[in-house]
C-alpha positions as CSV (number, residue, x, y, z in Angstrom):
1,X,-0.1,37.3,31.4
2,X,-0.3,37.1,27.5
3,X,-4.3,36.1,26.5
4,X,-3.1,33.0,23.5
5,X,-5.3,32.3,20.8
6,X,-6.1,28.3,20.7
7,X,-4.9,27.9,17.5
8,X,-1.1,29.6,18.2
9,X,-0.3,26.1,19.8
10,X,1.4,23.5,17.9
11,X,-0.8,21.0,16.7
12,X,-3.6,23.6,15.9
13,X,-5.9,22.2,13.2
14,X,-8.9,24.4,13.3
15,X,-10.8,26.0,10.3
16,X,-9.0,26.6,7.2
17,X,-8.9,29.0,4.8
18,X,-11.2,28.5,1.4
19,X,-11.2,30.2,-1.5
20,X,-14.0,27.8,-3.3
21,X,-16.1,24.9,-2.6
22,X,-14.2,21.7,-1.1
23,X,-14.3,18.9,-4.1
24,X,-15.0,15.5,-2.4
25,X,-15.4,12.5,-4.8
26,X,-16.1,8.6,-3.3
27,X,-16.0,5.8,-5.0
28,X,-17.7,2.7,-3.6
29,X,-20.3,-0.2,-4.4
30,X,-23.0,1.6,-2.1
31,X,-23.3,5.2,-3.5
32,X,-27.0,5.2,-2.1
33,X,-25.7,4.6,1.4
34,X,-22.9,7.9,1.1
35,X,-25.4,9.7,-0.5
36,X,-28.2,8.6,2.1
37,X,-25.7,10.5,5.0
38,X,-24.3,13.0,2.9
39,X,-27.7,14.3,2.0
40,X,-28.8,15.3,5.7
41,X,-27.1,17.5,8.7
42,X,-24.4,19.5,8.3
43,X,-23.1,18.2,5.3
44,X,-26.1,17.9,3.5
45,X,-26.3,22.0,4.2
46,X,-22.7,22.5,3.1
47,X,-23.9,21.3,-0.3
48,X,-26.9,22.6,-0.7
49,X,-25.1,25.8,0.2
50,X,-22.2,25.7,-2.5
51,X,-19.5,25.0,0.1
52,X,-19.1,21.3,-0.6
53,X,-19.0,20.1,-3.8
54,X,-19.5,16.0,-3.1
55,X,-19.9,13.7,-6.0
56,X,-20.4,9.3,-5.5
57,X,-19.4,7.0,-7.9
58,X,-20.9,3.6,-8.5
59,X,-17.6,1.3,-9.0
60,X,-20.1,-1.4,-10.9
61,X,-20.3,1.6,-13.2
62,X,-17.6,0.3,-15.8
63,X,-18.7,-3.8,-15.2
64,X,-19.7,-5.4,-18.6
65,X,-20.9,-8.6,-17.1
66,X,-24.6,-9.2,-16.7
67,X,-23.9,-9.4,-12.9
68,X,-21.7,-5.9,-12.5
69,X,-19.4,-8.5,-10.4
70,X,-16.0,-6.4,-9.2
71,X,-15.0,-9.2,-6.9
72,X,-13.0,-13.0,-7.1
73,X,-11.1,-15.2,-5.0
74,X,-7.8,-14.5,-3.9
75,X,-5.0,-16.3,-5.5
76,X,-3.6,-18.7,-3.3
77,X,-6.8,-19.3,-1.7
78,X,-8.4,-18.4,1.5
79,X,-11.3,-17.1,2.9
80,X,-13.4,-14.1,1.3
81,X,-13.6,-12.6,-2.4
82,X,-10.9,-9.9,-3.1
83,X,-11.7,-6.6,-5.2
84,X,-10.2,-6.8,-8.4
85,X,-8.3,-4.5,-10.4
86,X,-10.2,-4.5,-13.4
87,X,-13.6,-2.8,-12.7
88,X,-11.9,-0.4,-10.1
89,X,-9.3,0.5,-12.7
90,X,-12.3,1.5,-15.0
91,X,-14.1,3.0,-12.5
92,X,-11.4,5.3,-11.5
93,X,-10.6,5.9,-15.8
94,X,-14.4,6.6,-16.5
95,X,-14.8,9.3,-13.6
96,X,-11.2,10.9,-13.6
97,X,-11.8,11.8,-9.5
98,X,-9.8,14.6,-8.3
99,X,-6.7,13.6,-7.0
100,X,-5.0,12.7,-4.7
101,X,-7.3,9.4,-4.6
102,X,-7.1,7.7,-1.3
103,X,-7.9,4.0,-0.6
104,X,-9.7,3.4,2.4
105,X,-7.7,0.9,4.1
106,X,-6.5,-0.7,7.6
107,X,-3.2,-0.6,6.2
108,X,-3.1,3.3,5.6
109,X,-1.7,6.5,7.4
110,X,-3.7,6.9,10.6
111,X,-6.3,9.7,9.8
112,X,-6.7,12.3,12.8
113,X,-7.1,15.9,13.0
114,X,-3.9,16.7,11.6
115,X,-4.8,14.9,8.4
116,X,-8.0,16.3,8.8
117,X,-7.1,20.0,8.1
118,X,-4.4,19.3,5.6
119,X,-7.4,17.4,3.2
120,X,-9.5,20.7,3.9
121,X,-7.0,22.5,2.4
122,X,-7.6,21.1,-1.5
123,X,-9.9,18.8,-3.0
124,X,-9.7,14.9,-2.6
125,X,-11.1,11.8,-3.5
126,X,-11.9,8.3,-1.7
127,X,-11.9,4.7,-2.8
128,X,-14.4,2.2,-0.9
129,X,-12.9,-1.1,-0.5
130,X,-15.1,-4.4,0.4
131,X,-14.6,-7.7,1.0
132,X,-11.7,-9.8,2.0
133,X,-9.7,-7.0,0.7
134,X,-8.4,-5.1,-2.9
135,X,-6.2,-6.3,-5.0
136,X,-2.7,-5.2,-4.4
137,X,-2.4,-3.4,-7.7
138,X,-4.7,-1.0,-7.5
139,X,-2.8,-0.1,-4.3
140,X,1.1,-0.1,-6.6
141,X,-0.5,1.6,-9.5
142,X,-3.5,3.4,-9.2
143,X,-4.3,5.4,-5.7
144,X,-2.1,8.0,-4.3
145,X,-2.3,6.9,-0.9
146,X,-3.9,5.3,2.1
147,X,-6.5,6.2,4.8
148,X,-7.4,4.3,8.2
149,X,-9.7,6.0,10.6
150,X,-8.2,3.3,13.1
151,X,-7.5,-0.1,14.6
152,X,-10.7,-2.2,13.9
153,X,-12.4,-4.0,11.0
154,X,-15.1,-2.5,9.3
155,X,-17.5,-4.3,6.4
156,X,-15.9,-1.5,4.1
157,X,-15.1,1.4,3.4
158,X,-18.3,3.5,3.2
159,X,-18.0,4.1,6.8
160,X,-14.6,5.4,6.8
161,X,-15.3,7.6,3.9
162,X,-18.2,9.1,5.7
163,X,-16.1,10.2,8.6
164,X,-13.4,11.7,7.0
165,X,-15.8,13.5,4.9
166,X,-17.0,15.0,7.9
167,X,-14.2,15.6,9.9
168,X,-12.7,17.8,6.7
169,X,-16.2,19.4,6.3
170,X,-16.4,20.9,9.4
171,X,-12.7,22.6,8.9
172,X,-14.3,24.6,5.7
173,X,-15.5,27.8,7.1
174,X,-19.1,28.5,6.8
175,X,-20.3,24.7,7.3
176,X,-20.2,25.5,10.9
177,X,-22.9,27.8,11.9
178,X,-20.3,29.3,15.3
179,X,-16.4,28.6,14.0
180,X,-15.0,29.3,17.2
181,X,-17.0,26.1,18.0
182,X,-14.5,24.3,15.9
183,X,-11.4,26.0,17.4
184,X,-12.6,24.4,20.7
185,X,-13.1,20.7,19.8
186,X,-11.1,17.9,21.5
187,X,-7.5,17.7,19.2
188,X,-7.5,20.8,17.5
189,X,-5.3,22.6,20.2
190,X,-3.6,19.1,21.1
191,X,-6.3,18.6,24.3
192,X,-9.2,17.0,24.6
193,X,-12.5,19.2,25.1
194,X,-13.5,20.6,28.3
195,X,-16.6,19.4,30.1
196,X,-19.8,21.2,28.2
197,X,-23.7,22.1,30.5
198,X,-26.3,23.3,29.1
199,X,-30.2,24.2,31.3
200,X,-31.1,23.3,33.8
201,X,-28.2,24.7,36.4
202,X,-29.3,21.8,38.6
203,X,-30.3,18.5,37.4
204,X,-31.6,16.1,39.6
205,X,-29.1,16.8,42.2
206,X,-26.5,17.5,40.1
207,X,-25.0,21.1,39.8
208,X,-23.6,23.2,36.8
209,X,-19.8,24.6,38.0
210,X,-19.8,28.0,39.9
211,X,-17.8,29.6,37.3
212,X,-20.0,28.6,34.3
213,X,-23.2,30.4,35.8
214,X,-20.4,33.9,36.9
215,X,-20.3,35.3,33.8
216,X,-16.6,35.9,34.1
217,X,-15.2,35.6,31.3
218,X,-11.6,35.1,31.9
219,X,-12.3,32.8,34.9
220,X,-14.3,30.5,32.5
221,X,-11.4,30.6,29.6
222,X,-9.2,29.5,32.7
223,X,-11.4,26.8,34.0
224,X,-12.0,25.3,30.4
225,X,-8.6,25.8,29.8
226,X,-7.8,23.6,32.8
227,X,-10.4,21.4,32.8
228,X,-9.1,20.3,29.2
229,X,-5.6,19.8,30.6
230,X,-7.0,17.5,33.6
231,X,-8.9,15.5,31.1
232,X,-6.5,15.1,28.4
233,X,-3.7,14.0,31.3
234,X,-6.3,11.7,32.6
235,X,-7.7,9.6,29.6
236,X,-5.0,10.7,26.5
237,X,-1.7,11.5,28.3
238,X,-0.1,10.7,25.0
239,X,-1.5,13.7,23.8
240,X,0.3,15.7,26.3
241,X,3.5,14.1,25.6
242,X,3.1,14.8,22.0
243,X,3.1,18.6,23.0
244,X,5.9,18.5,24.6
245,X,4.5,17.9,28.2
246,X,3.1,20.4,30.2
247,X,4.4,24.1,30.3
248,X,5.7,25.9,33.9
249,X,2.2,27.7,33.7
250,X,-0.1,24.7,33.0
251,X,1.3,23.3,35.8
252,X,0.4,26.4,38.0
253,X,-3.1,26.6,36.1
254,X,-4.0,22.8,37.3
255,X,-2.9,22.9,40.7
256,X,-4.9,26.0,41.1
257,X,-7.7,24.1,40.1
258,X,-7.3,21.7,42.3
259,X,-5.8,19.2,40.3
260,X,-3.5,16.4,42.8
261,X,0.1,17.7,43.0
262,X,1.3,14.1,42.7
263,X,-0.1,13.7,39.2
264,X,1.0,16.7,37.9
265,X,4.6,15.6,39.5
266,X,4.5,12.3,37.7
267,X,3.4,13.4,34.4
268,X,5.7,16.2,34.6
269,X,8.4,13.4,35.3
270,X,7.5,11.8,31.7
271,X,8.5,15.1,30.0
272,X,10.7,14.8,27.2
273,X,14.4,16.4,27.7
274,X,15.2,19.9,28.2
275,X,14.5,20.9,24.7
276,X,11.0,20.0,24.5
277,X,10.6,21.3,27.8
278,X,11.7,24.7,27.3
279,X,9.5,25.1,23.7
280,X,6.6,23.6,26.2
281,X,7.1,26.4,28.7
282,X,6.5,29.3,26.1
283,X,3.3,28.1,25.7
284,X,0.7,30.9,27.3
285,X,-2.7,30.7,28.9
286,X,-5.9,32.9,28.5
């Protein structure tokens, strides 16, 4: 049996490869609140240490009212005040961001870990929306592209930009102390994480798996391996489906964990055609 490295496996989105600091530039009404996050914990580190270079912009920069306004109503009417065009436009034109500039937006490309490793691999920058909304030019004419971390409304942007910041830190070797920590989170193999214990071995009842405490090695890679199959098939089996379903040898690997033989059945029953079967089934475990 062929030991596979994690990040062999379509979908792999671990730690790329960096020749120079990641460039990271936001834009956004509340540069004290990026800077505020962006200033502690792991990426506070990765810039203190070189390997993120992280610079906030102030969109009321380039206001020449007394009141730095950057919002009006919406033609047409309705509810809420719409960003306008003008004082992001200057923004954007007095800071010259890196590009590709990205609007944080409900409307954009679904950001996951996919995205993730594909922004770590050159620099990028992120526009903060408020309000009701931003106007629809600044959209046509002015960013390269959208971003939504997912189906719900947020106040703005800020957040957003603070987890994709994140997410594409962490991918940037060096900002994580272990990197083979990184290779194991949930999505970067296509599967969600395996169960993690730490002290005591017996908590109030409740025991730490046999195989954890063995110190066998390969029996642990197996049971991890497995455990993150279960899971993944239990809460996201439209993860599994976007591998291709389950290989001829994960199948064997979860029923000798005990995993039901009638679930494994039915998701095998999902599977796509033969094609994506037979790519799934050259897929090797530790």
């Amino acid at each position: 049996m062929v030991d596979a490295d994690p990040t062999e496996h379509a979908g792999a989105t671990g730690p790329v490869e960096a020749t120079s600091a990641l460039n990271v530039e936001v834009l956004t009404i509340f540069p004290e609140v990026v800077e505020s996050y962006c200033s502690a914990s792991i990426i506070g580190r990765a810039r203190r240490s070189g390997l993120l270079d992280l610079k906030v912009h102030d969109l009321r920069e380039a206001t020449k009212d007394p009141h730095r306004s950057v919002d009006d109503s919406p033609f047409g009417g309705g509810a809420g005040m719409v960003l306008a065009p003008g004082p992001v436009f200057a923004a954007v034109e007095k800071a010259q961001p890196v590009r590709p500039l990205y609007l944080c937006s409900p409307g954009g490309r679904r950001f996951d870990q996919a995205m993730a490793a594909e922004l770590a691999a050159g620099s990028f920058s992120l526009l903060c929306g408020r309000y009701e909304g931003v106007d629809q030019r600044v959209v046509d004419h002015l960013v390269d592209g959208e971003i939504s971390i997912g189906d719900y409304v947020l106040a703005g942007g800020e957040l957003a930009a603070l987890v994709i910041i994140e997410a594409v830190a962490r991918l940037v070797p060096g900002v994580v102390g272990n990197e083979a920590s990184v290779l194991d989170d949930s999505f970067t193999t296509g599967l969600l994480e395996y169960p993690q214990y730490t002290r005591p071995a017996e908590f109030r009842g409740w025991t730490v798996p046999e195989v954890l405490r063995g110190g066998d090695h390969g029996r642990i890679a197996r049971w991890r391996h497995a455990e993150a199959l279960r899971r993944t098939l239990e809460r996201r089996p439209d993860l599994i489906a976007a591998r291709g379903g389950l290989s001829g040898v994960e199948v064997q690997l979860l029923l000798e964990h005990g995993y039901p033989v009638g679930a494994v059945e039915a998701s095998q029953a999902q599977r796509p055609g033969s094609a994506g079967a037979a790519a799934s089934e050259e897929r090797d475990l530790p």
